[in-house]
N, CA, C and O of each residue as an XYZ file, in Angstrom:
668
protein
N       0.821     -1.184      0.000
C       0.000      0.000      0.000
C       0.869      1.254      0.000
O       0.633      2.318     -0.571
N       2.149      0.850      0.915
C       2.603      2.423      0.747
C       3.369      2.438     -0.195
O       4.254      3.293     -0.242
N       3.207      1.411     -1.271
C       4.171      2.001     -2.444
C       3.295      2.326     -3.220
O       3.744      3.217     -3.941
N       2.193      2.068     -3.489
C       1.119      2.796     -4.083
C       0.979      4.127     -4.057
O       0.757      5.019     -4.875
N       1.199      4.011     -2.690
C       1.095      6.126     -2.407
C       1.867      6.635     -2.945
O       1.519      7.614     -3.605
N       3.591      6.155     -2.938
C       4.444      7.060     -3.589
C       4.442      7.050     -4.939
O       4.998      8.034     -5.426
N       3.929      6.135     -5.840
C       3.844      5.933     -6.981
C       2.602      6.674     -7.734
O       2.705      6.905     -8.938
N       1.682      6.966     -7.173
C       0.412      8.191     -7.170
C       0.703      9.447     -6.843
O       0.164     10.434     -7.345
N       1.678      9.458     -5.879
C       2.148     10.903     -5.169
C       3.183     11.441     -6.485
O       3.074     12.515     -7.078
N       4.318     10.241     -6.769
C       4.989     10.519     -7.988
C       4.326     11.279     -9.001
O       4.614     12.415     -9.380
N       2.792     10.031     -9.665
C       2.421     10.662    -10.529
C       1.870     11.917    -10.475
O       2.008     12.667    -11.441
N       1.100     12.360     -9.225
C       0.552     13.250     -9.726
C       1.651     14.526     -9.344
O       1.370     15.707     -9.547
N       2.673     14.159     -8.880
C       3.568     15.298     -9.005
C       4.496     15.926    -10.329
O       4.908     16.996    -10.777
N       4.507     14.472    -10.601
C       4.686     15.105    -12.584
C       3.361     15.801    -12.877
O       3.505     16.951    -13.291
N       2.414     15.479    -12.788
C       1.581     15.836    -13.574
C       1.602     17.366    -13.765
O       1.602     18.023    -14.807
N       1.627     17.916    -11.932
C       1.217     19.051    -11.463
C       2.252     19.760    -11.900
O       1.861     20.897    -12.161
N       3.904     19.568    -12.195
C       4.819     19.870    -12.772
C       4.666     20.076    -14.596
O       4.702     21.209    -15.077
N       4.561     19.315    -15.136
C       3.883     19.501    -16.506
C       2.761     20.384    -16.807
O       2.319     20.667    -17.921
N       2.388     20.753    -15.740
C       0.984     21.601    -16.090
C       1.624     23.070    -15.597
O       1.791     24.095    -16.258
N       1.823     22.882    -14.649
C       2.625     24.461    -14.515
C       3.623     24.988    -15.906
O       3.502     26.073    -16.473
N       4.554     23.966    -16.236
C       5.741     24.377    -17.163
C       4.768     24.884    -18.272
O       4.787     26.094    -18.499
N       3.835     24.016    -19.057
C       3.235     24.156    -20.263
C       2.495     25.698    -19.726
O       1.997     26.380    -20.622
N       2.432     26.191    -18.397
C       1.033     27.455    -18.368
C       2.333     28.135    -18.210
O       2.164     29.082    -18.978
N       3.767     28.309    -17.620
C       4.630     29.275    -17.783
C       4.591     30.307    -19.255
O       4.190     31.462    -19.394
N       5.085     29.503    -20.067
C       5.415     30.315    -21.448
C       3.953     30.060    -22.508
O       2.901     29.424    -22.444
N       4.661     31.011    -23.498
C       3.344     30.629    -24.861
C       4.357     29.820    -25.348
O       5.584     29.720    -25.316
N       2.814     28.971    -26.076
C       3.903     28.258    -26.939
C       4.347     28.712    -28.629
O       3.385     29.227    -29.200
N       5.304     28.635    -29.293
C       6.019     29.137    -29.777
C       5.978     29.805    -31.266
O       6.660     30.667    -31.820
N       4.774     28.946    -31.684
C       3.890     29.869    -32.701
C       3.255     30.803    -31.964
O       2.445     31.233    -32.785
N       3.036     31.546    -30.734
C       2.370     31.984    -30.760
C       2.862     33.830    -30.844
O       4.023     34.038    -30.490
N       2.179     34.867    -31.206
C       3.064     36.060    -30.863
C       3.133     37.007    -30.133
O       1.935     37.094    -29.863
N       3.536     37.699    -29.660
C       3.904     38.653    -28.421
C       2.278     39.097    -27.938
O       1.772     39.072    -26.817
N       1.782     39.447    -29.075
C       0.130     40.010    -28.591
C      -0.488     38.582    -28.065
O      -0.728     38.338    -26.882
N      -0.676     37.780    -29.049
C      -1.518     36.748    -28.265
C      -0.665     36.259    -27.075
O      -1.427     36.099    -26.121
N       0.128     36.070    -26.869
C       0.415     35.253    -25.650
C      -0.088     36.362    -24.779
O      -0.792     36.110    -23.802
N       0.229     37.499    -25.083
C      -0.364     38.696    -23.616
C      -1.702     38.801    -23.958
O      -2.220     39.831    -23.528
N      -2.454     38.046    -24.611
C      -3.708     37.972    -24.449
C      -4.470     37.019    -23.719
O      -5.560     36.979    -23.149
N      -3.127     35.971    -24.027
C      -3.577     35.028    -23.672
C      -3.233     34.283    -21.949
O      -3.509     33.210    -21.411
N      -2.344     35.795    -21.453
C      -2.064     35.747    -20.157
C      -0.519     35.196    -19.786
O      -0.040     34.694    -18.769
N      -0.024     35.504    -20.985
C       1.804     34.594    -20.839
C       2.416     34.964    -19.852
O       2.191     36.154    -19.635
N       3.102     34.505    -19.130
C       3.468     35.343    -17.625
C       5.421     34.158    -18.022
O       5.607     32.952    -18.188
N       6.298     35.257    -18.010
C       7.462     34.930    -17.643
C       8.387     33.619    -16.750
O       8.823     33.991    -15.660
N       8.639     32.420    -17.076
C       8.436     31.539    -16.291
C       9.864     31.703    -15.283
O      10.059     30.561    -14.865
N      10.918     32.604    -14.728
C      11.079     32.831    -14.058
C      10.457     34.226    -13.080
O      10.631     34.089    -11.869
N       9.948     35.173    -13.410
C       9.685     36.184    -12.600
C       8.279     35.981    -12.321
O       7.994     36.351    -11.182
N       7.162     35.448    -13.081
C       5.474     34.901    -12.911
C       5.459     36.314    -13.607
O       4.306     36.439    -14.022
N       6.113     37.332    -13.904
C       5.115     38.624    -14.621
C       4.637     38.582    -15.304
O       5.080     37.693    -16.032
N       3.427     39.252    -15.894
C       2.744     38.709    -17.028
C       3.771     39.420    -18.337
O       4.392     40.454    -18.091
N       3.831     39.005    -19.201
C       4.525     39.929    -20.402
C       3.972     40.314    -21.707
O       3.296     39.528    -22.370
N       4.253     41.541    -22.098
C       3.393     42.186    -22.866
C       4.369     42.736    -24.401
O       5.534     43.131    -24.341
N       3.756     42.657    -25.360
C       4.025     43.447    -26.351
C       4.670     44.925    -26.222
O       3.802     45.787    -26.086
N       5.745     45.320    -26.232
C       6.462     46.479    -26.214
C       7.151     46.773    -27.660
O       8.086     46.124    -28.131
N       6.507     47.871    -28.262
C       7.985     48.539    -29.185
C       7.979     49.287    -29.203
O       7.061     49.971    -28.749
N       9.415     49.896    -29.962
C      10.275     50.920    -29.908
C      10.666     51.508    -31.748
O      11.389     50.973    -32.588
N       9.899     52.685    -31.821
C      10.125     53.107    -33.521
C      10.997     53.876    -33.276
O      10.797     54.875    -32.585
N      12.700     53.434    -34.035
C      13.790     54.434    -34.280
C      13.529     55.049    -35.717
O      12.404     55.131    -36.210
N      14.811     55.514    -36.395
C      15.149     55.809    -37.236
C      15.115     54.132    -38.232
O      14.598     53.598    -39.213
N      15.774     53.970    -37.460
C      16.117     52.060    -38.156
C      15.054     51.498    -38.422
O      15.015     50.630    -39.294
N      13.775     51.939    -37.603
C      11.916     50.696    -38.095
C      11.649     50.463    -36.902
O      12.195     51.055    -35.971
N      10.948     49.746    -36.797
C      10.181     48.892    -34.975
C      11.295     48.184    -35.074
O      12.146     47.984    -35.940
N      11.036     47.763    -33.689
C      11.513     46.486    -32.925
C      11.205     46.262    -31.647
O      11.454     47.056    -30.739
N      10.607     45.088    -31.502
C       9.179     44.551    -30.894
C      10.503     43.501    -29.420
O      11.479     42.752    -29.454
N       9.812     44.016    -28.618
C      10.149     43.396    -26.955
C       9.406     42.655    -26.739
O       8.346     42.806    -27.346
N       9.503     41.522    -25.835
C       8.646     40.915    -24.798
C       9.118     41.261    -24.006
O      10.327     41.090    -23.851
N       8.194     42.042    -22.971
C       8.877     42.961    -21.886
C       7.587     42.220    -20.362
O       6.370     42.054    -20.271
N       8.824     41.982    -19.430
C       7.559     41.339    -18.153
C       7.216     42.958    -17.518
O       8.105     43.809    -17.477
N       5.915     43.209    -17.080
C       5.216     44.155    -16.700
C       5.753     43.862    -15.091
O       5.435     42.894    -14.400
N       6.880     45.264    -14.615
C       6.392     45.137    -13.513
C       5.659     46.476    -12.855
O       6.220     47.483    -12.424
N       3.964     46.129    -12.919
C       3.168     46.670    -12.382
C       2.676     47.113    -10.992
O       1.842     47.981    -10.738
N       3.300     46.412    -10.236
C       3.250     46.704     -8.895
C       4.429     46.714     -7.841
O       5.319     45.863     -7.855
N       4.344     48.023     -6.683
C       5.184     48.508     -6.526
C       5.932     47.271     -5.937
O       6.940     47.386     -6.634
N       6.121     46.439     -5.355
C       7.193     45.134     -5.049
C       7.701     45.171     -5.974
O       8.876     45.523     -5.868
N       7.070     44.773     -7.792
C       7.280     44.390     -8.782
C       8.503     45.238     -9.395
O       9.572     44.702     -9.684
N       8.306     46.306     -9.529
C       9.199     47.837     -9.301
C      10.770     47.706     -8.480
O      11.953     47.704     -8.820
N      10.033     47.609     -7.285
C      11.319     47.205     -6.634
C      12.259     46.471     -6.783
O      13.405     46.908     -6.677
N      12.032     45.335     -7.030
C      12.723     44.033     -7.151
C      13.070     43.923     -8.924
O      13.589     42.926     -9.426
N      12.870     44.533     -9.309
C      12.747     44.078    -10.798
C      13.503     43.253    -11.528
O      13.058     42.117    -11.693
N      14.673     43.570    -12.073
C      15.981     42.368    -12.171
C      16.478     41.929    -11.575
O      17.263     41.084    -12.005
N      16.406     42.131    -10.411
C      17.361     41.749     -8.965
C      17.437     40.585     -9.426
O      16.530     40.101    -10.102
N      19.079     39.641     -8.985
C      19.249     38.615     -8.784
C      18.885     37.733     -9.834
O      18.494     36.579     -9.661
N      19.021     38.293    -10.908
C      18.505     37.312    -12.506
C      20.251     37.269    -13.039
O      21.117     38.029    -12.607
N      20.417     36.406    -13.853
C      21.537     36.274    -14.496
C      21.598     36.366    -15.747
O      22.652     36.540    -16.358
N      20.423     36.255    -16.293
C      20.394     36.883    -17.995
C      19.060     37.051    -18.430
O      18.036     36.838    -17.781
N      19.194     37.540    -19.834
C      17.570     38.081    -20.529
C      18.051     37.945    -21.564
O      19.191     38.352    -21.789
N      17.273     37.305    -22.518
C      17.069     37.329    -24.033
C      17.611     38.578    -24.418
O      17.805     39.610    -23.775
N      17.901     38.147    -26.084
C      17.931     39.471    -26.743
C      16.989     40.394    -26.995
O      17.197     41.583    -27.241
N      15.906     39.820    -26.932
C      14.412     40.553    -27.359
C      13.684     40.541    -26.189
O      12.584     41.072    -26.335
N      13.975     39.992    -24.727
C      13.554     40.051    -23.484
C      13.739     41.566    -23.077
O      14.722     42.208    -23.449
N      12.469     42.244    -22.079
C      12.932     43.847    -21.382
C      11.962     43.633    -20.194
O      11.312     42.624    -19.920
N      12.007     44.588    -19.681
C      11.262     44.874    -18.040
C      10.487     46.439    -18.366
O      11.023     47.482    -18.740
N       9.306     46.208    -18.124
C       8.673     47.973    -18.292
C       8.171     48.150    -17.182
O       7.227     47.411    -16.904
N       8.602     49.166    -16.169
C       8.095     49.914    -15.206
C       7.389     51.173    -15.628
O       7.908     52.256    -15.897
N       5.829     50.771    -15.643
C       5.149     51.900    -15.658
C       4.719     52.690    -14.363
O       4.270     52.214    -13.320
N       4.968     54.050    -14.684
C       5.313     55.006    -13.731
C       3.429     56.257    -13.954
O       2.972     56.974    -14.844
N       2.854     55.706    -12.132
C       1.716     56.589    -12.286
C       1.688     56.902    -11.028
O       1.674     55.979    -10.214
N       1.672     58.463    -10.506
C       1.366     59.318    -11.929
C       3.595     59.661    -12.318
O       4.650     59.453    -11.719
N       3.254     60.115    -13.332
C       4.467     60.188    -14.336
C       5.506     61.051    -13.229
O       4.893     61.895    -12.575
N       6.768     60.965    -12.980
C       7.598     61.250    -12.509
C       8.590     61.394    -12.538
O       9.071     60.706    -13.438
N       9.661     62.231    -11.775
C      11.525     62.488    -12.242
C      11.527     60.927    -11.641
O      10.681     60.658    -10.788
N      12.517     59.842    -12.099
C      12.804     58.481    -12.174
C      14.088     58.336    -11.717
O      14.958     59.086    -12.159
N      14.401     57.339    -10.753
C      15.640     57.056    -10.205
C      16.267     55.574     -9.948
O      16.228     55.139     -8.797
N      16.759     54.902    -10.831
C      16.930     53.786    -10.948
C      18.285     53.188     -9.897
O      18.969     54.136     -9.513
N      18.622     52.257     -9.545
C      19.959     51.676     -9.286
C      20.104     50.233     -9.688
O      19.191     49.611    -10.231
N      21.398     49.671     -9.376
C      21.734     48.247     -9.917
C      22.175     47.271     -8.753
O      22.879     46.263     -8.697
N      21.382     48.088     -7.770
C      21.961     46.980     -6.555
C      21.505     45.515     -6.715
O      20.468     45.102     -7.234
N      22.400     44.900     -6.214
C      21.668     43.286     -6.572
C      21.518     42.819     -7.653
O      21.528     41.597     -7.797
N      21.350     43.610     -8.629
C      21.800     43.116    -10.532
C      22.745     42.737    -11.135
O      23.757     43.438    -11.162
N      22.709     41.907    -11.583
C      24.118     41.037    -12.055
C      24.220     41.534    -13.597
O      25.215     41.510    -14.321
N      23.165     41.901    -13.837
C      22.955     41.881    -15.803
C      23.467     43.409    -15.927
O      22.866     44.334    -15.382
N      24.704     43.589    -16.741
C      24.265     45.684    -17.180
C      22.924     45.423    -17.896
O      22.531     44.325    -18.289
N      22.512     46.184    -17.965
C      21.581     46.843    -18.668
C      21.479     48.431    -19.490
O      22.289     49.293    -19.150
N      20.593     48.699    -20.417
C      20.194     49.783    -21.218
C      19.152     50.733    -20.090
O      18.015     50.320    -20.317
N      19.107     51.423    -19.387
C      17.862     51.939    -18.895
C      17.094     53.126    -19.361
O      17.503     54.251    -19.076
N      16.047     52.959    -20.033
C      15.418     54.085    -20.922
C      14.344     54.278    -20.277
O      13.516     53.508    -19.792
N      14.467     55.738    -20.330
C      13.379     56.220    -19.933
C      12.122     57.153    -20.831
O      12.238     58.088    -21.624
N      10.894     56.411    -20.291
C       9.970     57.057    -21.639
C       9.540     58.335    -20.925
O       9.484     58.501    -19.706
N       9.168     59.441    -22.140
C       7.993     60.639    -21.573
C       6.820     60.157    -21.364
O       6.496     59.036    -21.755
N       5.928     61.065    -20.626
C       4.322     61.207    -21.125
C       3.336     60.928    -22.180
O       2.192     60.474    -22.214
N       4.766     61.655    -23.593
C       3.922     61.213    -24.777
C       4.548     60.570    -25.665
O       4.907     60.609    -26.842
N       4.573     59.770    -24.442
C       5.625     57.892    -24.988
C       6.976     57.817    -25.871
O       7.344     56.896    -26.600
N       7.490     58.814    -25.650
C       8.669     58.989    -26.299
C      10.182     58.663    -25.328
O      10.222     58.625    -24.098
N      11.240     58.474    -26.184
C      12.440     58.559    -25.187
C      12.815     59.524    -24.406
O      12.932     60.542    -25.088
N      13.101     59.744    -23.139
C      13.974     60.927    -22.738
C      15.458     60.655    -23.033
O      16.288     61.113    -23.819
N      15.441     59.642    -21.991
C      17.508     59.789    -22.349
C      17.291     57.887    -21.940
O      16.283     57.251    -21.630
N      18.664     57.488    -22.116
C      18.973     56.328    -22.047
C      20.230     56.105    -20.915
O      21.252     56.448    -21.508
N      20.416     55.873    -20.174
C      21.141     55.158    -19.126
C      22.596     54.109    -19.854
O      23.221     53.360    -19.103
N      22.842     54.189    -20.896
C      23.303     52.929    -21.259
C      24.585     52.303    -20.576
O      25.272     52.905    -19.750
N      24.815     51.038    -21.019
C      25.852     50.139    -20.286
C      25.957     49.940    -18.620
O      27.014     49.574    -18.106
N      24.633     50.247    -17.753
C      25.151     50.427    -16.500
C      25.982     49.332    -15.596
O      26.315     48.204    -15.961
N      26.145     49.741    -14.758
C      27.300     49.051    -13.912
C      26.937     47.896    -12.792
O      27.118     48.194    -11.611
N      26.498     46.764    -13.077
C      25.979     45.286    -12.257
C      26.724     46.184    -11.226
O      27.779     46.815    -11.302
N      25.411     45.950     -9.807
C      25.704     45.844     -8.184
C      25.673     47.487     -8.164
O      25.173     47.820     -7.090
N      25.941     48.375     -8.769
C      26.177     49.732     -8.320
C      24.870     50.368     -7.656
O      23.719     49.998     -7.886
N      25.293     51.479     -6.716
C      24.258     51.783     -6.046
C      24.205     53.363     -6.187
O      23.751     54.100     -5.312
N      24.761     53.817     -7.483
C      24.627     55.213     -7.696
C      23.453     55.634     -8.187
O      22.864     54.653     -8.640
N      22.752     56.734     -8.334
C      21.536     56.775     -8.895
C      21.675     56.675    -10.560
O      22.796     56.667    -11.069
N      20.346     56.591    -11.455
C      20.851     56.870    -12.572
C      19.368     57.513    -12.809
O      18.401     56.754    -12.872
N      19.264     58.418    -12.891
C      17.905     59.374    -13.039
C      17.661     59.756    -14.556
O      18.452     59.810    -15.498
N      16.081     60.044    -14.462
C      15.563     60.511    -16.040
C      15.836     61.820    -16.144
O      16.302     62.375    -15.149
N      15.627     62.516    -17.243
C      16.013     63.680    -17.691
C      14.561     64.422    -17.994
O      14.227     64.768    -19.127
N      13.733     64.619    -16.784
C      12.665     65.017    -16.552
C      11.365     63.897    -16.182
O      11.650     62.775    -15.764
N      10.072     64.278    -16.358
C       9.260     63.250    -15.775
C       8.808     61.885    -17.154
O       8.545     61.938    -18.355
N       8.922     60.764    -16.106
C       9.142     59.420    -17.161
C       7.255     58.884    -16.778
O       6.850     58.853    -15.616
N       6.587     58.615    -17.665
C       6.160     57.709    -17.364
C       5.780     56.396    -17.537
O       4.772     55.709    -17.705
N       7.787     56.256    -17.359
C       7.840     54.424    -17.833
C       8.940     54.561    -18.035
O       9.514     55.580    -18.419
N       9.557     53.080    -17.690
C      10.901     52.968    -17.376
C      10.767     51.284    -18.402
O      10.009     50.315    -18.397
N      11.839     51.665    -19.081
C      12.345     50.343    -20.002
C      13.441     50.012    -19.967
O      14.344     50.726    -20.402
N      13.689     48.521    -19.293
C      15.085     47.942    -19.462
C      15.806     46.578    -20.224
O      15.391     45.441    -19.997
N      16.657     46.790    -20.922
C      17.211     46.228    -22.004
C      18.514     45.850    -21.483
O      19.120     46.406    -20.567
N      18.999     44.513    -22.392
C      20.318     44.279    -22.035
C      20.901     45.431    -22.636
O      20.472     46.159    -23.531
N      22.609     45.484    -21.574
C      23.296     46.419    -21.968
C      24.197     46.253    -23.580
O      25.006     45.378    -23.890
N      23.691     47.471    -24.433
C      24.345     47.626    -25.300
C      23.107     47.329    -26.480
O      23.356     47.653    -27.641
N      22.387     46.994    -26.303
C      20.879     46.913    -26.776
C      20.229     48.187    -27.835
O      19.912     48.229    -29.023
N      20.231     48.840    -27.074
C      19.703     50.251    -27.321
C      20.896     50.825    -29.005
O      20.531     50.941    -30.175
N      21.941     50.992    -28.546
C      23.229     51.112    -29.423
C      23.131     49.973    -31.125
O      23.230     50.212    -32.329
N      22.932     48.960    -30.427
C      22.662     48.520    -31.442
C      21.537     48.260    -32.237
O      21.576     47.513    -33.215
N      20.516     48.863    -31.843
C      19.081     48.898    -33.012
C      19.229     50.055    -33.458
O      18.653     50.368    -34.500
N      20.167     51.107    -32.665
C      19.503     52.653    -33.119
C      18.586     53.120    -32.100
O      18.038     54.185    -32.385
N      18.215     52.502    -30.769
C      17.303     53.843    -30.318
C      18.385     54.459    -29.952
O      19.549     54.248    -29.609
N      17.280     55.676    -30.218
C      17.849     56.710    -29.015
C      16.693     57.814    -28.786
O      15.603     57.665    -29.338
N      16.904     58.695    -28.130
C      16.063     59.725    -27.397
C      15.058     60.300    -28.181
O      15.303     59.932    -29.330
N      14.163     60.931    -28.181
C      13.198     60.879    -29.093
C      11.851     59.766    -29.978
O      10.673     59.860    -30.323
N      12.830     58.887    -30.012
C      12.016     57.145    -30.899
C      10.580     57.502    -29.875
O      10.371     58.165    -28.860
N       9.732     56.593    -30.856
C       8.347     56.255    -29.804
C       7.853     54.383    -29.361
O       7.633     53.410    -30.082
N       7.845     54.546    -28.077
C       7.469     53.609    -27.648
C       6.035     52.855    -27.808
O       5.123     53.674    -27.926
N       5.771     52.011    -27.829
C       4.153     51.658    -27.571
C       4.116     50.420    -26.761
O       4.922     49.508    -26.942
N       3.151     50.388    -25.840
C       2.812     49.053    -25.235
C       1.414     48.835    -24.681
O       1.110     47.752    -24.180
């Protein structure tokens, strides 16, 4: 009998494991809008992730960016991650819209840190910052929304200050 249990307990612990992994990500036909329609949530951070782009000079170029929407979410944001896709970002939307003050404590990844206006445009970009540093790195007036990219990101599509965001 009690190997029965562990052999039921087994199964249904795969099971419950297989069902989580498959609800982590979209699956792979699917695209940035539908999966955030369809509720795709980041399978290390649980954020949900959403369709983000960025029109340079160069054309779009489309993010999956995890929403962090709430202020924990904010807080903690990359902390303690060790990498992100090339097309992976983090959007801190900022309400109501505000001067923005970022740091890298606890971040292992540099990052790009851009900051959007009001009327969804770039202010300035943060680029290459410094994993673990605890200096500020502030917007260049009020943001409302903070976008972060691996470092060196930004440089190489062409944004820069001005481009328009959408998400």
């Amino acid at each position: 009998m009690k190997r029965l249990r562990l052999l039921v307990g087994a199964t249904a612990a795969s099971f419950c494991l297989s069902a989580l992994a498959a609800g982590c990500s979209p699956a792979a036909s699917e695209s940035p809008r539908q999966a955030a329609k369809a509720g795709a949530t980041h399978p290390e951070s649980g954020l949900a992730v959403i369709p983000v782009t960025v029109t340079s000079a160069r054309g779009e170029h489309r993010f999956r960016a995890e929403l962090a929407a709430s202020q924990f979410d904010q807080a903690k944001g990359l902390m303690f991650r060790t990498e992100m896709g090339a097309d992976e970002a983090m959007l801190f939307p900022l309400a109501p819209p505000r001067r923005a003050s970022f740091w890298m404590k606890n971040t292992a990844i540099p990052l790009d840190i851009i900051f959007i206006g009001r009327n969804r445009r770039l202010l300035n970009i943060a680029a290459n910052t410094v994993p673990y540093s605890e200096a500020p790195i502030e917007s260049e007036g009020e943001a409302a929304a903070v976008l972060e990219l691996n470092a060196g990101r930004a440089a190489q599509l062409g944004i820069a200050p001005g481009d328009r965001v959408r998400w």
